[in-house]
C-alpha positions in Angstrom: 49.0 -0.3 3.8 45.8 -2.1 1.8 44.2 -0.5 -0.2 40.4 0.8 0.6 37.4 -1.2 -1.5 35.3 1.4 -3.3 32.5 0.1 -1.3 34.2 1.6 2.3 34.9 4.5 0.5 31.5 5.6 -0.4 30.4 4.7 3.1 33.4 6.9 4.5 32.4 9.8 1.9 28.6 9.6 3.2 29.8 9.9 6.7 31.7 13.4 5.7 28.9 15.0 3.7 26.6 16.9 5.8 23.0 16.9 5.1 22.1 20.6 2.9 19.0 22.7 4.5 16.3 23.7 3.0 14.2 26.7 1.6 11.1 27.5 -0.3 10.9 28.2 -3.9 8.2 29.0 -6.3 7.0 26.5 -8.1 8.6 27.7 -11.9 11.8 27.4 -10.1 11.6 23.8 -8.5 12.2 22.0 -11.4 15.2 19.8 -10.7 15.3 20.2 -7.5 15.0 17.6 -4.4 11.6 18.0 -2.5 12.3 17.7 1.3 8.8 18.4 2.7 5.9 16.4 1.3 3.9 18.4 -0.7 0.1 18.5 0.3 -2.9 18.8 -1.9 -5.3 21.7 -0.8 -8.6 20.7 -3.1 -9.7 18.1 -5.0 -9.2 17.2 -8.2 -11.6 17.7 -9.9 -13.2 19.8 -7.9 -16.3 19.1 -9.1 -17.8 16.8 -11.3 -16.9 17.2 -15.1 -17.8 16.5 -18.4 -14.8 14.2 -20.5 -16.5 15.0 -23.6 -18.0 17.3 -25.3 -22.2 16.7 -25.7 -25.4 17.0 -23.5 -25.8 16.6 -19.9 -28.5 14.3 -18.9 -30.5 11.6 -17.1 -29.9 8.5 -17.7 -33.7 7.9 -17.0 -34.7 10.4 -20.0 -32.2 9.9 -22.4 -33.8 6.5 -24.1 -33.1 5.6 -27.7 -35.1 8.1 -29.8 -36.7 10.4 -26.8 -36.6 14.3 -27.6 -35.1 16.8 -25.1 -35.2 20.5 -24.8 -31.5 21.8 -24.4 -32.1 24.0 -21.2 -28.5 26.3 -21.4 -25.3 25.3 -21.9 -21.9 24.4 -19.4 -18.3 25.4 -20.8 -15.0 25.4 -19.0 -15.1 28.1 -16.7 -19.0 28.8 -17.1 -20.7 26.3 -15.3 -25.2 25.9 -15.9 -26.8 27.9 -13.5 -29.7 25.3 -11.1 -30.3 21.9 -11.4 -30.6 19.9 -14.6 -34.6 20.2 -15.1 -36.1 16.8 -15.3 -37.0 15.7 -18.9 -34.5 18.4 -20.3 -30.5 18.3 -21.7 -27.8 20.8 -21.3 -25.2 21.5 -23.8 -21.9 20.6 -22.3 -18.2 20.9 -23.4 -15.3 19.1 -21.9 -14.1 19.8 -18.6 -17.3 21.9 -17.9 -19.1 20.7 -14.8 -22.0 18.6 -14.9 -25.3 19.9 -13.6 -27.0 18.9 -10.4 -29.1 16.0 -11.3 -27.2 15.3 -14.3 -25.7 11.3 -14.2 -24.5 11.1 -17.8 -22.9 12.4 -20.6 -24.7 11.7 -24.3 -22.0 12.0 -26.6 -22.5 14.5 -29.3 -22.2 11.8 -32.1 -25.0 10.3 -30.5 -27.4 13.1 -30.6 -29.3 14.7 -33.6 -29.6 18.6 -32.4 -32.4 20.4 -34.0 -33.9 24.1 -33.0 -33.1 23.6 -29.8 -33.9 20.0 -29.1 -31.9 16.9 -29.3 -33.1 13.2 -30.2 -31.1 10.6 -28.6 -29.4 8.2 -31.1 -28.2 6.3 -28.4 -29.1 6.0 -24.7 -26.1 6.5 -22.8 -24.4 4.4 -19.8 -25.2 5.6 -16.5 -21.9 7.9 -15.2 -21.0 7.5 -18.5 -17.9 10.4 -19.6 -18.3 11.8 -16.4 -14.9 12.2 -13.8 -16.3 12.7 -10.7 -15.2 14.7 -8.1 -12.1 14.0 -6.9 -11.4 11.5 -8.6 -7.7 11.9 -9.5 -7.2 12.9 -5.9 -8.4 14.0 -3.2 -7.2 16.7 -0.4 -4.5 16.0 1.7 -3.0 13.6 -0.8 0.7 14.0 -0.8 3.4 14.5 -3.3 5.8 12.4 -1.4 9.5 13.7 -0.2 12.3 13.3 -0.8 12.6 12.9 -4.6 13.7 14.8 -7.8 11.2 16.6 -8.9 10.7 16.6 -12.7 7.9 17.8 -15.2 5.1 15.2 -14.2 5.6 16.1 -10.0 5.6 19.9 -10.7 2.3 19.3 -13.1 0.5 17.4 -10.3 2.0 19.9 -7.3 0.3 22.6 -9.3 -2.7 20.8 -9.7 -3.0 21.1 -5.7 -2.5 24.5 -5.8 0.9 24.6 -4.4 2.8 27.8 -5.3 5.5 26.9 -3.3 7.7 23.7 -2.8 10.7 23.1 0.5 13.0 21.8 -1.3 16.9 21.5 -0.4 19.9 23.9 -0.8 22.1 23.7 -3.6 25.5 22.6 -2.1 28.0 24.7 -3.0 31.3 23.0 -4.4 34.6 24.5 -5.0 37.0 23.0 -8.0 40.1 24.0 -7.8 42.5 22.5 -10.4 46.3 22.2 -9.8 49.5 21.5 -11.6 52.1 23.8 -13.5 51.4 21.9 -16.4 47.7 23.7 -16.8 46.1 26.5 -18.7 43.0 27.5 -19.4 41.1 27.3 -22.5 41.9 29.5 -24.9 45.2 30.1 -24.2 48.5 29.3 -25.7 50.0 26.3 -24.0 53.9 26.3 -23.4 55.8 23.5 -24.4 55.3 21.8 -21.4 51.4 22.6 -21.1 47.9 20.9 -21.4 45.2 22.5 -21.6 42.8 22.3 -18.6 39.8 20.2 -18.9 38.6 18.0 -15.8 37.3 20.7 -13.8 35.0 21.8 -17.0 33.4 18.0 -17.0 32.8 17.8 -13.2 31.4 21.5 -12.7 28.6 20.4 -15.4 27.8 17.1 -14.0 27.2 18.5 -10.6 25.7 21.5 -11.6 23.3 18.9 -13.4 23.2 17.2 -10.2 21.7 20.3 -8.5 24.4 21.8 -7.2 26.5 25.1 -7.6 29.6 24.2 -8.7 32.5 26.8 -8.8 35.7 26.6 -10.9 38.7 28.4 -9.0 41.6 29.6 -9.9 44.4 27.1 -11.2 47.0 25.8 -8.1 50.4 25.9 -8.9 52.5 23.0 -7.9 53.9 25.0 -4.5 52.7 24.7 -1.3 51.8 28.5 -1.1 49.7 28.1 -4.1 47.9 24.9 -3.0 47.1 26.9 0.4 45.8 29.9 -1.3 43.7 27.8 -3.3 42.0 26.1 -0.3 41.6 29.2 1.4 40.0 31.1 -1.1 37.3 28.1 -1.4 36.3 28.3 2.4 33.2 28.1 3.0 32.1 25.4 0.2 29.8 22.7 1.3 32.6 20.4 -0.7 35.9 21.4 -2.2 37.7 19.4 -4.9 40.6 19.6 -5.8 42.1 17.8 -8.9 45.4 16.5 -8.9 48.6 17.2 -6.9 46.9 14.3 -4.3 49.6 11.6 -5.0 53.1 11.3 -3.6 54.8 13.1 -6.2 57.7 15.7 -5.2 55.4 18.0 -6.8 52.1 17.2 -5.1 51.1 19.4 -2.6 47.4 18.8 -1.8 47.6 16.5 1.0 50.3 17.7 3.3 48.9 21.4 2.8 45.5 19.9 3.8 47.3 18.3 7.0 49.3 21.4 7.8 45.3 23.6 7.8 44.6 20.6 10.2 42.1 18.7 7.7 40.6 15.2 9.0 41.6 13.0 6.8 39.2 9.9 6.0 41.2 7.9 3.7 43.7 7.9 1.2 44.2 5.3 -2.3 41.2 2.7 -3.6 41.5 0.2 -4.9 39.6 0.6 -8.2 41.2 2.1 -11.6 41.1 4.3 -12.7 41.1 6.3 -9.5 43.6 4.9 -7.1 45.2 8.1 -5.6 41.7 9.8 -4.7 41.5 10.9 -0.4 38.7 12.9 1.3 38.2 14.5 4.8 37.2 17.5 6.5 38.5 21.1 6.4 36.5 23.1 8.9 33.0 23.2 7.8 33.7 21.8 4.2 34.3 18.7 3.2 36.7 17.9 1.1 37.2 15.6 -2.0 40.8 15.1 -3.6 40.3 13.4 -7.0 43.0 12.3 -9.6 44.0 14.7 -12.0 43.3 12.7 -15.3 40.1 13.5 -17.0 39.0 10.0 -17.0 39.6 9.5 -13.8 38.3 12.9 -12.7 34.9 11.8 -14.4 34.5 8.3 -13.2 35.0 9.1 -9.6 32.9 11.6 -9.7 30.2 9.2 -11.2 30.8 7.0 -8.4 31.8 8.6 -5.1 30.2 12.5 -5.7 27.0 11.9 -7.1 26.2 9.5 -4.5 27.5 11.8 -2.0 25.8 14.7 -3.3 22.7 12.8 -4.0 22.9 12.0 0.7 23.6 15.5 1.2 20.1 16.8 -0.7 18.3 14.6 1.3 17.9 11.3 -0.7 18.8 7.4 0.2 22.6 7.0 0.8 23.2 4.3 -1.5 26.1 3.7 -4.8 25.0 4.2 -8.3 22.6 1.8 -9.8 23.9 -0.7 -11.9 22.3 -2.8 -14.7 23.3 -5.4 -16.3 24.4 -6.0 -20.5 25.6 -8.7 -22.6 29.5 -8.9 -23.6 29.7 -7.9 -27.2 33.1 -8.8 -27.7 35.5 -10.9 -25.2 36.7 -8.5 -21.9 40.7 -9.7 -20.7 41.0 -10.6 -17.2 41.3 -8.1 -14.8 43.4 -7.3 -12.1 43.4 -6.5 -8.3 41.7 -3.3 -8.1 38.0 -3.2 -9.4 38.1 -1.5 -12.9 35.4 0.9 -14.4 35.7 0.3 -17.9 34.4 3.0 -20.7 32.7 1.5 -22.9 29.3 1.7 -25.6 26.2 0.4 -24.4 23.2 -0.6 -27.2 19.7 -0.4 -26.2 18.1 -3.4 -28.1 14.2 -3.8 -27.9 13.9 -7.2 -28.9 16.6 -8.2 -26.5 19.2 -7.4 -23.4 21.4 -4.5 -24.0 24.8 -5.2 -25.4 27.9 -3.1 -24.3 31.3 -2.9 -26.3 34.5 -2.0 -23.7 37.2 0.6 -25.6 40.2 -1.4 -25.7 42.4 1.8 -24.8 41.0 2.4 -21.5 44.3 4.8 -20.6 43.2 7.4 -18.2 44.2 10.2 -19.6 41.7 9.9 -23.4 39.7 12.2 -23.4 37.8 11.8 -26.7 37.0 7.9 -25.5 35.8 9.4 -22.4 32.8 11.8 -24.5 32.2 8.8 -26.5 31.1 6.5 -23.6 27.9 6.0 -22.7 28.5 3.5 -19.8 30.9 1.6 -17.9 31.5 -1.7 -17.0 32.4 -2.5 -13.7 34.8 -5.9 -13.3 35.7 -7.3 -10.2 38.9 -7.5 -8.6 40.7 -10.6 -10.1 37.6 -11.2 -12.9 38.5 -13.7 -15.1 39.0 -13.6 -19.0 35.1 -13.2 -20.3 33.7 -14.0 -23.7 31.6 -12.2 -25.5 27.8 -13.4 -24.9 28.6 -12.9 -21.0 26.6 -10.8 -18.8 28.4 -8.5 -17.5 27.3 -5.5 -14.7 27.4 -1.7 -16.2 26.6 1.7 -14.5 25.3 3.9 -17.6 26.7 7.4 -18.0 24.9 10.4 -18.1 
């Protein structure tokens, strides 16, 4: 049986992931979050005409080099000048006060010489000059534009339109449940035989991360009683995940347990390393995700199949992660048939493209390589031997 390209994979995955709902949240909460609904202003901003400097409201027609102005009151932040600006008079103005009826510019205070309550003008100012008019960042109605993460500059502008609410989706729930005889938790005292558990630990923060609300179950033994347990305890996930115990081992248990519940099964095996033995279908109203056991290639496929999925499901454009593309800095070998994710370093340079550095142990199972990547590289199935100087295509890590 061929193997599956990553590329029909993904496509298969987004087909099993159902789209999350929404719900409102305040807008102190909604940082992170994916914003379903547009958001829509309800005022202007500003909402009135305002001062960008602190000085003297005035007319452009009375403000000439060296005329002399009574100061009629003063406008602050909050405390607006009561009436029209009288003609032949100035007001005292600080920024973001609003500018007086009648008022077209703004005379600087370094160009005004204030004395017992008058002002010369030092210099006659531009008409409109430090003034924002109304509106002029935007107006109401204008939209803050779903979907889309929304980080610190979106929820500064939705607050600006007054919205104290945001529709935003549902964290998905995910269930990890980690199997093998060979695991324990952190902590405790490993048999002989034993390693330490530490896959589910790096996905549960990615996706939590991500947005959603990951939750790390109980370790699966290697018996099909255990295996079963485990799935049922994690009903009701939007996506369950189990790691390890997927393959065709005597002692993997995942997929015929899965079959015997009466799971859809998409697909099974990809053709990419690390990651070959990774299958995903349906168990009732969960989807489900069975990725390798090895921390590396827990991590990568989660980089390229679940955040993509994840990223559908909250409402944003089905598509793989973005790649970019870096200079060799050292030759890469020849790769084989699968398509290989490579850990690897990759150096920001200003002054020219990016350079990235592939670990030469790329062995799933290291994880102190994996924490020291920044990137991968993705080769191609049947790439040839590359020198260094070569550009190359890379999906950074975060």
């Amino acid at each position: 049986m061929s193997l599956l390209t990553v590329a029909d994979a993904l496509d298969r995955l987004f087909a099993l992931i159902r789209p999350m709902g929404v719900e409102a949240v305040p807008l102190a909460g909604a940082a992170g979050r994916v914003l379903r609904a547009d958001g829509v202003a309800e005022r202007d901003q500003p909402p009135f005409a305002a001062s960008a400097m602190d000085g003297y409201a005035v007319r452009v027609a009375d403000a000439t080099r060296d005329a002399v102005l009574p100061v009629a009151g003063e406008a602050a932040a909050g405390r607006s000048f009561h009436g029209p600006l009288p003609h032949g008079a100035a007001v005292r103005i600080f920024t973001g006060a609003p500018v007086p009826v009648g008022a077209d510019a703004v005379l600087i205070q370094e160009n005004a010489e204030a004395h017992e309550g008058h002002i010369r003008v030092l210099e006659a100012p531009d008409q409109d000059r430090y003034i924002r008019p109304a509106g002029g960042d935007f107006r109401s109605g204008a939209r803050l534009v779903a979907p889309r993460w929304l980080g610190p500059r979106d929820l500064g502008l939705a607050a600006a339109m007054n919205l104290p609410t945001l529709t935003v989706s549902r964290r998905p729930s995910v269930a990890i449940i980690p199997t093998g005889d060979e695991l324990v938790w952190p902590g405790a005292d490993p048999g002989p035989d034993q390693i330490v558990a530490s896959s589910g630990f790096g996905l549960a923060a990615r996706l939590a991360r991500l947005g959603a609300e990951p939750r790390l179950c109980p370790i699966a033994l290697d018996t099909a009683a255990s295996v079963r347990r485990a799935l049922e305890q994690a009903a009701g996930a939007d996506v369950i995940v189990t790691l390890g115990g997927a393959s065709v081992g005597e002692h993997d248990f995942v997929a015929g347990v899965l079959d015997a519940l009466g799971a859809e099964r998409s697909f099974y095996k990809i053709a990419m390393r690390p990651g070959k033995p990774l299958m995903a279908g349906r168990l009732g109203e969960s989807a489900v995700v069975g990725l390798p056991g090895n921390p590396v290639s827990t991590m990568i496929c989660t980089e390229i199949f679940l955040v993509p999925a994840l990223e559908a499901a909250l409402g944003l454009p089905a598509r793989a992660r973005a790649r970019s593309t870096a200079v060799l800095a050292e030759d890469l070998p020849a790769n084989g048939p699968r398509e290989h994710y490579m850990r690897a370093l990759l150096e920001h340079r200003g002054d020219g493209p990016d350079l990235v550095r592939a670990f030469e142990n790329q062995d799933s199972s290291l994880v102190f390589t994996l924490a020291e990547a920044n990137a991968v590289i993705v080769a191609d199935p049947h790439a040839p031997h590359r020198r260094a100087g070569t550009v190359v295509e890379v999906i950074p890590l975060d």
